[in-house]
C-alpha positions in Angstrom: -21.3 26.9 -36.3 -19.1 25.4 -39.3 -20.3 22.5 -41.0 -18.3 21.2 -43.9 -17.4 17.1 -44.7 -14.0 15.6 -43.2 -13.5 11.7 -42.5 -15.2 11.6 -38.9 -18.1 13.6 -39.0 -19.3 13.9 -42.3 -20.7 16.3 -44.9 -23.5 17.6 -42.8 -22.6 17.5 -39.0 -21.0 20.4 -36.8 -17.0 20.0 -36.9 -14.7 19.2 -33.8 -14.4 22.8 -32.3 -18.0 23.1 -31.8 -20.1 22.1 -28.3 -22.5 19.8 -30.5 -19.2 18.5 -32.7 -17.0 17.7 -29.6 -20.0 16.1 -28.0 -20.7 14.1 -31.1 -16.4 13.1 -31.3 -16.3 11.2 -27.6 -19.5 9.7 -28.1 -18.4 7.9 -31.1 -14.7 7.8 -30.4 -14.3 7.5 -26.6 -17.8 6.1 -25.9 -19.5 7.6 -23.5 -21.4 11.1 -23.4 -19.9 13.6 -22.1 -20.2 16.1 -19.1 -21.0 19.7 -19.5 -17.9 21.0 -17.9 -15.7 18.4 -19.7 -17.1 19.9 -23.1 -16.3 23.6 -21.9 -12.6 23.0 -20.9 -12.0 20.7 -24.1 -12.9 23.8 -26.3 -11.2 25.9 -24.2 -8.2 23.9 -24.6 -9.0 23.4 -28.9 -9.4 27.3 -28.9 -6.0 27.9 -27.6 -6.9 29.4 -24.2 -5.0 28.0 -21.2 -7.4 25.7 -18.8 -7.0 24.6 -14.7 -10.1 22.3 -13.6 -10.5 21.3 -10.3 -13.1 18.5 -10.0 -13.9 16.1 -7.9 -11.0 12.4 -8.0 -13.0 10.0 -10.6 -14.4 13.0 -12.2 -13.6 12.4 -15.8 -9.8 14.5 -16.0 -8.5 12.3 -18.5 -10.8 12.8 -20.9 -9.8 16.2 -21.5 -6.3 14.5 -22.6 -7.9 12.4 -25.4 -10.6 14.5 -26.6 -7.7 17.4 -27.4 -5.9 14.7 -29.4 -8.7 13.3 -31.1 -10.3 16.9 -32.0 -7.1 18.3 -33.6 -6.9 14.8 -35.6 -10.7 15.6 -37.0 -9.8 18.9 -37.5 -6.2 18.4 -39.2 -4.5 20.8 -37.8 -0.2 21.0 -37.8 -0.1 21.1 -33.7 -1.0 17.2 -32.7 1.4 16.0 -30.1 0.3 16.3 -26.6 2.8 16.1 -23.4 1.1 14.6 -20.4 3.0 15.6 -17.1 2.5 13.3 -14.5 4.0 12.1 -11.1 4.9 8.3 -11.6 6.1 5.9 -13.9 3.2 3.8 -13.3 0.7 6.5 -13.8 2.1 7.4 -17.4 2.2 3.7 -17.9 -1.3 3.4 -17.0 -2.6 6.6 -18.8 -0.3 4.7 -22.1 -2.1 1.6 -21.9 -6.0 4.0 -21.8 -5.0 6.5 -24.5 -4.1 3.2 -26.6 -7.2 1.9 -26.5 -8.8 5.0 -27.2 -7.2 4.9 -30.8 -4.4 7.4 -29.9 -0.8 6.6 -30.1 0.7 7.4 -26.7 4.4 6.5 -25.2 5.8 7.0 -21.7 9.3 8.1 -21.6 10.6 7.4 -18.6 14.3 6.5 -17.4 13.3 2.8 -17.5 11.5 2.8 -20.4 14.2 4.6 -22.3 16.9 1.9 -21.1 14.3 -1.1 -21.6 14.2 -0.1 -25.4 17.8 0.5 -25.9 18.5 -2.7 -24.9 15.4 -4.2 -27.6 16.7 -5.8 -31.0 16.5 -3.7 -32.8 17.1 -1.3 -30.8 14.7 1.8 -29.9 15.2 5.7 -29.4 11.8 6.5 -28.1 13.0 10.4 -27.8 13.9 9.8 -31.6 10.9 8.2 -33.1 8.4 11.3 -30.5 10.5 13.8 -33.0 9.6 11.6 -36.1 6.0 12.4 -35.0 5.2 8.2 -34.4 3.3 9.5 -31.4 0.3 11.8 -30.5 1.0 11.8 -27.0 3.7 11.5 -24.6 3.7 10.8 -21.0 6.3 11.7 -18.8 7.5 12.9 -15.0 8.6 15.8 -14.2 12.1 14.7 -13.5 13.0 14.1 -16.9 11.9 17.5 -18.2 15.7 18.5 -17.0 17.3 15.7 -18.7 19.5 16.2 -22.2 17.4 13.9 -23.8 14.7 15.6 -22.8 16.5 19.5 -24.0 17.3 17.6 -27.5 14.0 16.4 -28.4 12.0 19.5 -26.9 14.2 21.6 -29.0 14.0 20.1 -32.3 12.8 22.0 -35.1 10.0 19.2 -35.6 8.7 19.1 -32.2 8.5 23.1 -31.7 6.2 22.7 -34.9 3.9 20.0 -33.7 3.5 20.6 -30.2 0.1 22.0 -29.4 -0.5 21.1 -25.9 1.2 20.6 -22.4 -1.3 19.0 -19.9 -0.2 18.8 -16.2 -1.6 16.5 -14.3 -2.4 16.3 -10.3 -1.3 19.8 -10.6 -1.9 20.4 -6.5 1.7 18.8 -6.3 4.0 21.6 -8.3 3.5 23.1 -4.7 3.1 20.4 -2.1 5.9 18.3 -3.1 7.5 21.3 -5.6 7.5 24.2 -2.7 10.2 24.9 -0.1 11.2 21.8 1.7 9.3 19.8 -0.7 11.1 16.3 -1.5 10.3 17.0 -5.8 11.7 20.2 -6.6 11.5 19.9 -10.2 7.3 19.8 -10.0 8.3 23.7 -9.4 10.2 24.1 -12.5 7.5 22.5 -14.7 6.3 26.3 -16.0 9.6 26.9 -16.9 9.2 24.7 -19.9 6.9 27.7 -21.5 10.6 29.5 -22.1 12.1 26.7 -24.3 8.8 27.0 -27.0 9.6 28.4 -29.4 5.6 29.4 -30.2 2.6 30.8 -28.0 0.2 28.5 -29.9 1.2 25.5 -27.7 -2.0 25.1 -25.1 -1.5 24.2 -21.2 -4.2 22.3 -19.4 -3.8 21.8 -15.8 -6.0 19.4 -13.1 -6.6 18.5 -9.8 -9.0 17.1 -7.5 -7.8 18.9 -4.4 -6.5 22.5 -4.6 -8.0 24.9 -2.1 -9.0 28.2 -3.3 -6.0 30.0 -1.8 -3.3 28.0 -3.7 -5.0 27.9 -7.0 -3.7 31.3 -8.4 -0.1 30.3 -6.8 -0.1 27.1 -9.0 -1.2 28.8 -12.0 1.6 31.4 -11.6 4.0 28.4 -10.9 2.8 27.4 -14.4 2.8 30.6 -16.2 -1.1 31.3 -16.5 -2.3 34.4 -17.0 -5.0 36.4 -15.7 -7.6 37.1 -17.8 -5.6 34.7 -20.0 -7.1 31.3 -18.5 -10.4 29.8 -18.0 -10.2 28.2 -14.4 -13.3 25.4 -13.8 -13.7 25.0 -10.3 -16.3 22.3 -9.8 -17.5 20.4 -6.2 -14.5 18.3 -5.5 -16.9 17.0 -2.5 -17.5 13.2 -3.4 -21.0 12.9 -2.0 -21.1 9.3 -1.9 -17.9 8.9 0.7 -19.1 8.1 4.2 -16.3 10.1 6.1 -15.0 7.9 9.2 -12.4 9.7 11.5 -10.6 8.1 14.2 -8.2 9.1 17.1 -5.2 6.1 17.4 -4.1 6.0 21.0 -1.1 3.6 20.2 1.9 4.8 17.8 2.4 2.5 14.6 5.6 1.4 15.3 5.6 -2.0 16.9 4.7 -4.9 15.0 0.5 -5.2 15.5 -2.4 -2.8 15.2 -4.9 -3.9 17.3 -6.7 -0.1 16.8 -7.0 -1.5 13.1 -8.1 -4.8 13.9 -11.4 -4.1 12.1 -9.7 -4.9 8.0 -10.0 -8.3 8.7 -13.8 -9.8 10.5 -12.9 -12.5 13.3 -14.3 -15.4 11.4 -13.2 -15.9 8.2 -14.0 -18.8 5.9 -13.0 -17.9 2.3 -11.3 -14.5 1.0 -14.5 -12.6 0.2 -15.0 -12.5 3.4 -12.5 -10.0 3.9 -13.4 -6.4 2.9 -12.2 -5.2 -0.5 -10.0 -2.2 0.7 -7.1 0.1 -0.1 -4.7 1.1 2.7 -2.4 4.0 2.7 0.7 4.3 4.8 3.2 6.9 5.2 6.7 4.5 4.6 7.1 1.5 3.1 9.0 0.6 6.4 4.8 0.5 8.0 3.4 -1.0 4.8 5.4 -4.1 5.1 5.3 -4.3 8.8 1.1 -4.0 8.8 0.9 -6.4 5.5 2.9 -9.1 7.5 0.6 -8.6 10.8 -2.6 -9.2 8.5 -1.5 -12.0 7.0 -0.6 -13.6 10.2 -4.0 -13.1 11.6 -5.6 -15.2 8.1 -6.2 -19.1 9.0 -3.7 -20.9 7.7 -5.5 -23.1 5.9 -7.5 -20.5 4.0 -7.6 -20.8 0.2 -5.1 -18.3 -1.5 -4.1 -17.2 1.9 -0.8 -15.4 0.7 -2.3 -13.8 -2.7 -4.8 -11.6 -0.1 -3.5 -9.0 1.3 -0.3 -7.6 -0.6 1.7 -4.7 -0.2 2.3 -2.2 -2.9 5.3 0.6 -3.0 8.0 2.3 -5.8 10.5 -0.3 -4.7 9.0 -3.0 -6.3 8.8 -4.2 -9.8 6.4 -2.9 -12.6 5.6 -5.8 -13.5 4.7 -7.2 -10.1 3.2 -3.4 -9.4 0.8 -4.0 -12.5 -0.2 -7.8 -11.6 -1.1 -6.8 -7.9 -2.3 -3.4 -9.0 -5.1 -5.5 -12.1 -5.4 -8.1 -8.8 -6.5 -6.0 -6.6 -9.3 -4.6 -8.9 -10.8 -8.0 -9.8 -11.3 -8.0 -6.3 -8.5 -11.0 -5.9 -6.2 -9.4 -3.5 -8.8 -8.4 -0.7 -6.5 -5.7 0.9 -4.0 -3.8 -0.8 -1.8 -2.1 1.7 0.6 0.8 -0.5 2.7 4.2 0.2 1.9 7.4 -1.6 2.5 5.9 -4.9 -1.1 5.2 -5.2 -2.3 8.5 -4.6 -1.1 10.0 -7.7 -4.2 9.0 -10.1 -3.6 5.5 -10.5 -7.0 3.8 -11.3 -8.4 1.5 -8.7 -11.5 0.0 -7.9 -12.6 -0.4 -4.6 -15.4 0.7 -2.3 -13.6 1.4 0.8 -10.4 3.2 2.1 -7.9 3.5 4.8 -5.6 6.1 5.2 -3.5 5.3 8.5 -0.9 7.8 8.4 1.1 10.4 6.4 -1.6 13.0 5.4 -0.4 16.2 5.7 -3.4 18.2 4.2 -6.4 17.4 4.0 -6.0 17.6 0.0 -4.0 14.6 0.4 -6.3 12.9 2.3 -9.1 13.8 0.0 -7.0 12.3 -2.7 -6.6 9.4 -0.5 -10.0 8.4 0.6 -11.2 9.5 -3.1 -10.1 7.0 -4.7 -12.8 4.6 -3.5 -16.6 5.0 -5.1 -14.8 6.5 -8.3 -18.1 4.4 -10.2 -20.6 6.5 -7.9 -21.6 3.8 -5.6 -21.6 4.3 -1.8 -18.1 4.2 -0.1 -16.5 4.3 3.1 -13.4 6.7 3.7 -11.3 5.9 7.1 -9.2 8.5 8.1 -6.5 8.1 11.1 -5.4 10.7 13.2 -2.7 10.7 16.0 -4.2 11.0 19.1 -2.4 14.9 19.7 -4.9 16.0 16.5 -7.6 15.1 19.0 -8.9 18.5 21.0 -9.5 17.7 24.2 -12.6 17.1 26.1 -13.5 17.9 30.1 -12.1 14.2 31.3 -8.6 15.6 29.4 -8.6 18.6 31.3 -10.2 18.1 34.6 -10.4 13.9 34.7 -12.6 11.8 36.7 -10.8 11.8 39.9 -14.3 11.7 42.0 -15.0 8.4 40.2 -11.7 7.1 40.4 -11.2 7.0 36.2 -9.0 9.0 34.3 -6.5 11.8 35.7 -6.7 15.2 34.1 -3.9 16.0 31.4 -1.1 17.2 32.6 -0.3 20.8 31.8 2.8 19.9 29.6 1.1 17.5 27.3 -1.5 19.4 27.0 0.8 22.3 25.6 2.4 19.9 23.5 -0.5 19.3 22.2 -1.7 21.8 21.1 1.2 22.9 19.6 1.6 20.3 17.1 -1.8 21.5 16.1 -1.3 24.8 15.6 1.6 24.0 13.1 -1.0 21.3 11.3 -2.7 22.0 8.5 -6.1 24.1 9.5 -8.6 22.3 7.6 -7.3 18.7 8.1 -7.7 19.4 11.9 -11.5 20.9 11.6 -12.3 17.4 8.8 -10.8 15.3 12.0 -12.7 17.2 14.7 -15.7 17.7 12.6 -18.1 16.8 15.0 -20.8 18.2 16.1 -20.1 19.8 12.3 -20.2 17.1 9.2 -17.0 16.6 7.4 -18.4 16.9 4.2 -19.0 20.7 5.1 -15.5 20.8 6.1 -14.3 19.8 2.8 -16.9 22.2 1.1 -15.7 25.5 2.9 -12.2 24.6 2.1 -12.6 23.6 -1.6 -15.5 25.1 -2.7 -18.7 24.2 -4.5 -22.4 23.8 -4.3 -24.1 24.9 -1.1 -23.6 22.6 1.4 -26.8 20.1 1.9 -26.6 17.1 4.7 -26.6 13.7 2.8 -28.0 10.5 4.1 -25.0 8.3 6.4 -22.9 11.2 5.2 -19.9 11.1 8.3 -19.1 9.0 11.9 -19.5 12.8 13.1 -23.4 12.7 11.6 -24.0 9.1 11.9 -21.8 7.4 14.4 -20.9 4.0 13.9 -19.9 1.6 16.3 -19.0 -1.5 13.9 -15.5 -1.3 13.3 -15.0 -0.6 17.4 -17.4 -3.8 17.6 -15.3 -5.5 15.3 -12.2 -4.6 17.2 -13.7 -5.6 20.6 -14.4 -9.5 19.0 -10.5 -9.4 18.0 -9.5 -8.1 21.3 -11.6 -11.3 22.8 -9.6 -13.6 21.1 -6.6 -12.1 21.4 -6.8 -12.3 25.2 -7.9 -16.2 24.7 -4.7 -17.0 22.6 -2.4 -14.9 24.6 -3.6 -17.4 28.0 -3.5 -20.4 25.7 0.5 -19.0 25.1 0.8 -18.7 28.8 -0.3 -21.9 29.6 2.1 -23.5 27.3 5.5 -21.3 28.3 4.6 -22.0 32.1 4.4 -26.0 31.0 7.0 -28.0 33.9 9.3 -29.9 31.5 13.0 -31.9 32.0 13.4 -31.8 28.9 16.0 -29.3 27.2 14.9 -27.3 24.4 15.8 -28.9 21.3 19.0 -28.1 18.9 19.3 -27.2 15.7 20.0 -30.5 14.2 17.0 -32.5 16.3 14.6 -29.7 15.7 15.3 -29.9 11.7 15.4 -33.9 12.5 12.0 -33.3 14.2 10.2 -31.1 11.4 11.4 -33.9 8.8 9.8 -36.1 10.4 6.9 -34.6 11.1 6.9 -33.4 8.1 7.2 -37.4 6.7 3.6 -38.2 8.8 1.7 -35.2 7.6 2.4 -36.2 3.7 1.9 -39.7 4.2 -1.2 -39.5 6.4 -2.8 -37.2 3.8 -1.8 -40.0 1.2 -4.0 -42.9 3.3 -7.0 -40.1 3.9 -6.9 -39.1 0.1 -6.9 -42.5 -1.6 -6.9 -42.1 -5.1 -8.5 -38.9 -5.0 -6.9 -35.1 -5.7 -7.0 -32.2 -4.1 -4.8 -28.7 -4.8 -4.6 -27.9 -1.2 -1.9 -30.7 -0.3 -0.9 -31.9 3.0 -0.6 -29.0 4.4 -4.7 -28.8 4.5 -4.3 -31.4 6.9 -1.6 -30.1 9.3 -0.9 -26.2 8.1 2.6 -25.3 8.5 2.5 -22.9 11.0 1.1 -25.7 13.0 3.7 -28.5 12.3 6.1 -25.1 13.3 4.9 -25.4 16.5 4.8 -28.7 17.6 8.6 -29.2 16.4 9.7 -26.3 18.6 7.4 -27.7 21.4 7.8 -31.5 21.0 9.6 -31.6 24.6 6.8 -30.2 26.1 3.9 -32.7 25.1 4.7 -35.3 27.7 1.2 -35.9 28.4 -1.8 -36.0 25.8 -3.1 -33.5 27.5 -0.3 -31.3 26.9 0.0 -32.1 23.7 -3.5 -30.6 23.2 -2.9 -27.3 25.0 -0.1 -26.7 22.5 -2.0 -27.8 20.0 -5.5 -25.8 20.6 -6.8 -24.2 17.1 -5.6 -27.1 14.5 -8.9 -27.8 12.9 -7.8 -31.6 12.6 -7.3 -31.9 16.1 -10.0 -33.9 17.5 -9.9 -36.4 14.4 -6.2 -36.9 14.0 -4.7 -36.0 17.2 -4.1 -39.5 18.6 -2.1 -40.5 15.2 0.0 -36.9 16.0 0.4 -37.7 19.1 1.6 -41.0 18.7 4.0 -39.5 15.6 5.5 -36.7 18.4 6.1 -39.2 21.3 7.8 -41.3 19.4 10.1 -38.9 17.6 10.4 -37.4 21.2 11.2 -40.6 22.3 13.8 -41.5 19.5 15.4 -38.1 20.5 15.7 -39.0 24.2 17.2 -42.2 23.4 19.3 -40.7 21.1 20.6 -38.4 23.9 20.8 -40.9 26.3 23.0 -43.0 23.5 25.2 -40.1 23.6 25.0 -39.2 27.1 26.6 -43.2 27.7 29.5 -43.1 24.9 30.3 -39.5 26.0 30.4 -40.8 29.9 32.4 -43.7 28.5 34.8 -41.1 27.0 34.3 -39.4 30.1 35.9 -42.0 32.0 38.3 -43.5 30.0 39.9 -40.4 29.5 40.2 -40.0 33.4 41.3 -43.8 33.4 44.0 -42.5 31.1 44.8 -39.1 33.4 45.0 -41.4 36.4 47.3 -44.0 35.2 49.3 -41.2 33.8 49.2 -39.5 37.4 50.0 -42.6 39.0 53.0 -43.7 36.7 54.9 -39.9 37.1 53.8 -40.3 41.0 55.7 -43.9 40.6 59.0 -42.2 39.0 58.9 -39.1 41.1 59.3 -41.4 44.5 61.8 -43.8 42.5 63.7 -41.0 41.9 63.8 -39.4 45.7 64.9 -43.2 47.0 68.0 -42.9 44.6 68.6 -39.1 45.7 68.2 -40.4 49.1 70.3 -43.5 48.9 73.0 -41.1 47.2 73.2 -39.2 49.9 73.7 -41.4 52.1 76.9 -43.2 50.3 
């Protein structure tokens, strides 16, 4: 072990490519102590040996990034730039903003980046200053890796020199997105960078947190590793502390509710925290939007911050509104964050509870999904949704429960159907969703690897069922079923009255809209309150008395249309009063118009009969002359 003095460790302890010298580096510089296997691959990486790790999501990859750079600082060495391959623009932001508060000066070049700081004054080549050596690392996706920017600063003479590592990043996806039909082709063409170095001494590090066993040598080939040539980690990438929950949709997600998901939100809710702090992954953005909108509508409206609670997440929006909701949603503001695939690419959440509804097509990616709740090691729930064709069938499916009367058997065609959308799905992610009577965590195990498999405490809903989120559902369904005869009772409500146009329906809200704000100014007094008027009659609610104001002509209908304001039962007589007499302003309006357009009415037929009546008058003067001519 060498032991001589340099600025960060001194005259008489071990230097930065030594077990005891690393260790003694990220305690002091990164903070925390290390793991055994994250001191192995580091060295690995300082010694110039290619490294692929596959561990467990919230494992500690990243560190592997910052303790390279830091080491070949402390040790001085020529090769101290670092590229960090990764799948998003938001991830390489994200890994940016960590590296920088690790001491290490770190850039994302990315398409927007490059055009933000072109447009700066003065203006920026961030390509320019990464060959002037300003940074230590780079982030960037794989995308840009074809670019000619990216050809002209890989290829200058300064860069070839400085360049000691290449790290790839949720690796797993140079073949499930880079392979044949894959939507990222150029995740593929990542290894081909190794042909435009100039050197051999530039090191490759490679992670994931779900690559089976049988794709880990085709990945490293993708990348150019070697046999012999590379130490491959494989660690547990089982996250003990995930209660699996698997369950069989019988509806498909393409209306506009999702009763079978019902549970995200409990029935009663009287302030946000009541809500459970989860993620939610969705297949399209198309699905996020539509199931974001349905949860929101089921919130009271009156509830405190009712619109900052659930918020969607996806590529097509903003950075900057990606990385408010994104630091939102882990201060545990936004209560439900419901997001595409973007999130499952590393970026750093914290939350005790998943979702995924749809789109997993291995059950890597829904590892990936479900892992990225308990990443601090405390207890966490993992809901994975199946279609209901993953599900094999059971004896009702086949033979029914005709002697009972229940269900009918399958019939023969869906049952082939079936079970040939399961033969083409991925293997394992059919066995993890038909786990039981097995655990799922065993599934994951035989497919990834690891320890020997041991049954945990409330490990899966295969080992311990549990009926809460059904409950939960059932409680909805209730009231569902109680709003949808309160909606019944009001369309089947015997009326005269003509549904209102546009102009007396805007007429209508105004005023209603008048009462509510000056109502809440007699209850308020002097007092103030951030809520507003709309505390006292919600908007929704206002909403639906305007389009129903011909309908309340009793009190008692007014009530039925009103059922569920919470102000009902002390202001409902002033509202009442308010909607009759707008109601009644309208009619008399209508009548008003109904008498000067009969007035027009019959003047005009005055006019058309004096008209007919003076051509009748020249049309018999006119046969008497004919007549009288005739005659002579």
């Amino acid at each position: 072990m060498s032991r001589h003095s340099n600025p960060v460790f001194g005259p008489t302890l071990p230097t930065a490519d030594s077990a005891e010298g690393l260790t003694y580096l990220i305690q002091t510089q990164l903070g925390y102590v290390p793991k055994d296997w994250q001191v192995e691959a580091a060295l690995s990486l300082l010694y110039g040996k290619d490294t692929f790790v596959t561990v467990a999501t919230g494992g500690g990859k990243t560190t592997l990034v910052h303790a390279s750079i830091l080491a070949v600082r402390a040790l001085k060495r020529k090769r101290i730039m670092a590229l960090l391959v990764l799948p998003s623009r938001v991830l390489a932001e994200e890994q940016v903003s960590i590296a920088r508060r690790k001491g290490i000066r770190a850039e994302a070049i990315h398409r927007t980046a490059i055009l933000a700081a072109s447009r700066l004054s003065p203006r920026r080549d961030l390509f320019r200053e990464a060959m002037d050596g300003r940074f230590d690392l780079v982030t960037i996706c794989p995308e840009m890796l074809d670019s000619p920017a990216f050809h002209t600063f890989i290829t200058n003479p300064t860069v070839q020199a400085t360049l000691g590592f290449v790290f790839v990043d949720e690796v797993h996806l140079a073949k499930q997105l880079g392979g044949p039909g894959g939507f990222r082709p150029a995740y593929a063409k990542i290894g081909d960078l190794r042909n435009r170095l100039s050197s051999q001494d530039v090191v490759w590090g490679a992670w994931t947190a779900t690559c089976p066993r049988s794709d880990r040598l085709d990945i490293q080939k993708l990348l150019g590793f070697e046999p012999g040539h590379t130490n491959d980690i494989s660690l547990p990438v089982d996250r003990g502390n995930i209660k699996y929950i698997t369950q069989f949709l019988k509806h498909p997600l393409t209306g506009i509710a999702f009763p079978e998901v019902s549970y995200l939100l409990p029935p009663s809710i009287t302030t946000g925290s009541d809500i459970r702090h989860i993620l939610v992954y969705c297949e399209t953005i198309d699905l996020v939007m539509r199931l974001a909108q349905w949860l929101v509508s089921r919130l009271p409206n009156d509830l405190e911050n009712r619109a900052q609670l659930i918020m969607p997440f996806h590529s097509m929006m903003s950075e900057p509104y990606q990385k408010r909701v994104l630091g939102s949603f882990n201060r545990k503001e936004v209560r439900i964050l419901v997001t595409t695939a973007l999130m499952e690419v590393g970026l750093d959440v914290q939350t005790n509870a998943v979702l995924a509804l749809s789109g997993c097509l291995t059950l890597g990616s829904l590892l990936q999904w479900l892992g990225r709740g308990g990443r601090s090691g405390e207890a966490s729930i993992g809901i994975a949704c199946f279609a209901d064709w993953m599900r094999e069938e059971n004896s009702l499916d086949l033979f029914g429960d005709a002697e009972y009367g229940g269900k009918k058997a399958m019939a023969p065609s869906v049952l082939s159907e079936r079970r040939a959308k399961r033969a083409k799905a991925d293997t394992a992610l059919v066995q993890f969703a038909n786990s039981a009577p097995d655990c799922a965590h065993k599934i994951v195990v035989e497919t990834y690897g690891g320890s020997t498999f041991s049954p945990l405490a409330d490990c899966c809903s295969a080992c311990f069922p549990d009926q809460s989120l059904y409950e939960v559902n059932g409680q909805w369904e209730a009231q569902d079923r109680v709003e949808a005869a309160r909606t019944h009772q009001i369309s089947r409500l015997n009326t005269d009255h003509r549904a209102l146009n546009k102009e007396e329906l805007a007429s209508a809200t105004l005023q209603l809209n008048n009462w509510k704000v000056k109502r809440w100014a007699e209850k308020l007094g002097s007092r103030r309150s951030i809520f507003g008027p709309v505390q006292l009659l919600p908007n929704v609610d206002l909403k639906r008395l305007a389009e129903k104001l011909p309908l309340v002509t009793t009190f008692e209908r007014f009530g039925c249309v009103m059922e569920g304001w919470k102000s009902l039962e002390e202001e409902g007589d002033q509202l009442w009063k308010c909607a009759r007499q707008i109601m009644d302003s309208i009619v008399a309006e209508c009548e008003k118009d109904k008498a000067v357009k009969a007035a027009a009415t019959a003047k005009k037929q005055a006019s058309k009969k004096k008209k007919k009546s003076s051509e009748s008058a020249e049309v018999t003067a006119r046969l008497r002359l004919q007549r009288a001519a005739g005659q002579v």
